[in-house]
ZAMARGU-4260 file (C-alpha; in steps of 0.2 Angstrom, whole numbers, plus 5000, padded with zeros to 4 digits):
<rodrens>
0) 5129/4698/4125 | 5147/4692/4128 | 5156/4698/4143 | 5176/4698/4146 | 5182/4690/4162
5) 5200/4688/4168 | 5205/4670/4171 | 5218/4671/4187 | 5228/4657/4189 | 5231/4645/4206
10) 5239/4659/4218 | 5223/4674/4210 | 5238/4682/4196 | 5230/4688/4182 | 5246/4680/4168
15) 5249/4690/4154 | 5264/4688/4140 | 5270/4707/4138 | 5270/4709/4118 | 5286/4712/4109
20) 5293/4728/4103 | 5290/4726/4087 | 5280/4714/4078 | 5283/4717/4060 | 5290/4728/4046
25) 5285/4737/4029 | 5296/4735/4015 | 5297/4740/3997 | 5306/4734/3985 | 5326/4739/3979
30) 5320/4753/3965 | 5304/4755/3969 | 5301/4775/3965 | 5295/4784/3979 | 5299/4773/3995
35) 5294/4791/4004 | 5275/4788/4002 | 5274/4774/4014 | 5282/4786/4026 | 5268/4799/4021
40) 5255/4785/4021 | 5260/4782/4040 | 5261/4800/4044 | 5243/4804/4038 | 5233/4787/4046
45) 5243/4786/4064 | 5247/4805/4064 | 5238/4817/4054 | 5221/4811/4054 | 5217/4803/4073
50) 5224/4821/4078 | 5216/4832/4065 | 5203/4844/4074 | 5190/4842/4063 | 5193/4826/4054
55) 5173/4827/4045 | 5177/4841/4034 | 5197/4840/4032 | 5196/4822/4029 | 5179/4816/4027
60) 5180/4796/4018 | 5192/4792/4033 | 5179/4800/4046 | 5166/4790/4038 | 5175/4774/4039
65) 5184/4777/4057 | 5166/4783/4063 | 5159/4765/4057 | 5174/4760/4072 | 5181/4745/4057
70) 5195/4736/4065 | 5213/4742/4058 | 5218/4727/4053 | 5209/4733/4035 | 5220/4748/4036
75) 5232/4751/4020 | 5246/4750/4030 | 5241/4741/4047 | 5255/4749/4061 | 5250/4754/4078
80) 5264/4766/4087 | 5258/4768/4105 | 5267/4774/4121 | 5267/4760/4134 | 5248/4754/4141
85) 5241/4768/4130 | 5227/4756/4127 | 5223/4754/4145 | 5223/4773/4147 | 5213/4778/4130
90) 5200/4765/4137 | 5201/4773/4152 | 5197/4792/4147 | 5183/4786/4130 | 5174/4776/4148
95) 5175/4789/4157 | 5167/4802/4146 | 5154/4789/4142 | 5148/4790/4156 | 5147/4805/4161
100) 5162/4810/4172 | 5171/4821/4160 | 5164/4833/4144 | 5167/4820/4128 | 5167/4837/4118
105) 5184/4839/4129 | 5193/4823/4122 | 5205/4829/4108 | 5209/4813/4099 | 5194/4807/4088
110) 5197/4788/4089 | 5196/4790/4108 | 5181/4804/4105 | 5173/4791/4093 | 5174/4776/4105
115) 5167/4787/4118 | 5152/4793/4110 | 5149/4773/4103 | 5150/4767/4123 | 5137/4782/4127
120) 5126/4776/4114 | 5126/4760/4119 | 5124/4763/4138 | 5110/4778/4137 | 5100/4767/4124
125) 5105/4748/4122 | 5090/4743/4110 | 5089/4756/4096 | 5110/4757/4096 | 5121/4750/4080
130) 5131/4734/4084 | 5148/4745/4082 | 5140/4754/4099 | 5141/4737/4106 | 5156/4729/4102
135) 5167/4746/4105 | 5158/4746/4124 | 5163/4727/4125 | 5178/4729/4119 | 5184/4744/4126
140) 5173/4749/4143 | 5169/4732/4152 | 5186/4720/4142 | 5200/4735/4143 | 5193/4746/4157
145) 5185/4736/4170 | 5195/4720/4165 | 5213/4723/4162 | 5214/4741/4169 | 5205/4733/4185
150) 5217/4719/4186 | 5232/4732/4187 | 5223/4740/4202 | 5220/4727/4211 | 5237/4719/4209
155) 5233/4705/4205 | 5241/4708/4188 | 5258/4699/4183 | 5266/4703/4168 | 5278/4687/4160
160) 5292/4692/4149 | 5292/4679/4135 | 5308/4668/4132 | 5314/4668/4114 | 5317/4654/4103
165) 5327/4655/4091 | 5330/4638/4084 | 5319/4630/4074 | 5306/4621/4080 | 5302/4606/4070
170) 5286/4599/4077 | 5275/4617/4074 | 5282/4614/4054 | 5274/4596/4056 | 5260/4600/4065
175) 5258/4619/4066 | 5242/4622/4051 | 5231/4608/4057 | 5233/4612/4074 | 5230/4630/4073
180) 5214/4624/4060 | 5207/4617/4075 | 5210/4631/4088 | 5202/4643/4075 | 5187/4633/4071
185) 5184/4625/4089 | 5184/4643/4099 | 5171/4650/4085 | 5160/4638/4088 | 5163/4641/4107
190) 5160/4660/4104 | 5144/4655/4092 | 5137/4644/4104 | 5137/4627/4089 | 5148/4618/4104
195) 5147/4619/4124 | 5160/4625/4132 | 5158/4609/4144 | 5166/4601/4127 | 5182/4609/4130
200) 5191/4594/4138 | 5187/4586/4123 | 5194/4600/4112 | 5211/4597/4124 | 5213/4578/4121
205) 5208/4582/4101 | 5224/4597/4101 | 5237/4587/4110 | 5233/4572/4098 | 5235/4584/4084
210) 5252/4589/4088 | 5248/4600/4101 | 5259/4592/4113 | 5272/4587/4103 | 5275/4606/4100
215) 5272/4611/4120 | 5287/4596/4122 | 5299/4603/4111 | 5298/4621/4117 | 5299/4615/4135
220) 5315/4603/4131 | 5323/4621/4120 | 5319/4632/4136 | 5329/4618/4148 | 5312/4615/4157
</rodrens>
């Protein structure tokens, strides 16, 4: 079983790099026919169907797949629209229902129902529970919960507001594919257990020879640090 830990920094912060606004688009093409449906698509998966009241009868395909808890990421249209730290506070109320402190039955929204009852399978019976039932307790109770909802209680939390480079920077174009080929590779086999993780200085030296450091160089000499 994996377990999620927060990595604090020299001074005990917690560092995280708050997202941006808006992190992509969906387009159509000039003339296509009906532009509308996408708008409809969006409605029905992000508004329609998570706030349905019986989504197994009025939708039944979707509840069997968002029951399965796949990632979004396979979605038609991949978008997520949510109010600020709502993924902190979703966590927080499907954790808190699993175990036991509030009436699941009571939870309105059926991704946050579904995560709940998936955490509460995993914790009243580890053994006989489907891996979903795991990786949505990982995920959700003991990485968003207990991890980054912990860290904001306990102040040890410090948001950093990314700086944005405009300019283009030469040394990812030259080096950007094979060093993020290695990232990719190297942190499965960290995850999988084929490398130690006593091998990460390693990895270091291997990323900054890559390229790695010739990229970090350039941002720092474009930011004026």
């Amino acid at each position: 079983m994996f377990t999620p830990f927060a990595i604090e920094d020299s001074k005990g912060k917690v560092n995280s790099v708050q997202k941006a606004g808006v992190g992509g688009f969906v387009v159509v093409r000039k003339g296509f026919q009906k532009p509308e449906l996408i708008v409809k698509m969006l409605n029905l998966i992000f508004d329609e169907v998570p706030n349905s009241s019986n989504m197994e009868e009025e939708y039944p395909e979707i509840y069997e797949y968002a029951k399965a808890a796949v990632d979004g990421s396979v979605r038609p249209i991949n978008i997520e629209m949510f109010q600020n730290l709502s993924e902190i506070d979703d966590a927080m109320i499907a954790s808190d229902a699993a175990q036991g402190n509030s009436d699941i039955s009571s939870v309105s929204n059926f991704t946050i129902k579904n995560n709940a009852m998936k955490m509460k399978n995993f914790i009243d019976n580890a053994s006989a529970s489907d891996p979903t039932d795991w990786a949505v307790y990982s995920s959700r109770l003991l990485a968003i919960n207990h991890v980054m909802n912990g860290v904001r209680n306990n102040g040890s939390y410090r948001e950093v507001n990314p700086i944005a480079i405009f300019q283009k920077i030469d040394a990812t174009e030259r080096n950007g594919p094979q060093v993020t080929k290695l990232e990719e590779e190297t942190f499965i086999k960290f995850v999988t257990g084929e490398k130690s993780l006593y091998e990460f200085d390693t990895y270091v030296k291997e990323w900054n020879e890559q390229g790695g450091h010739a990229i970090v160089k350039e941002m720092a000499r474009l930011v004026g640090n």
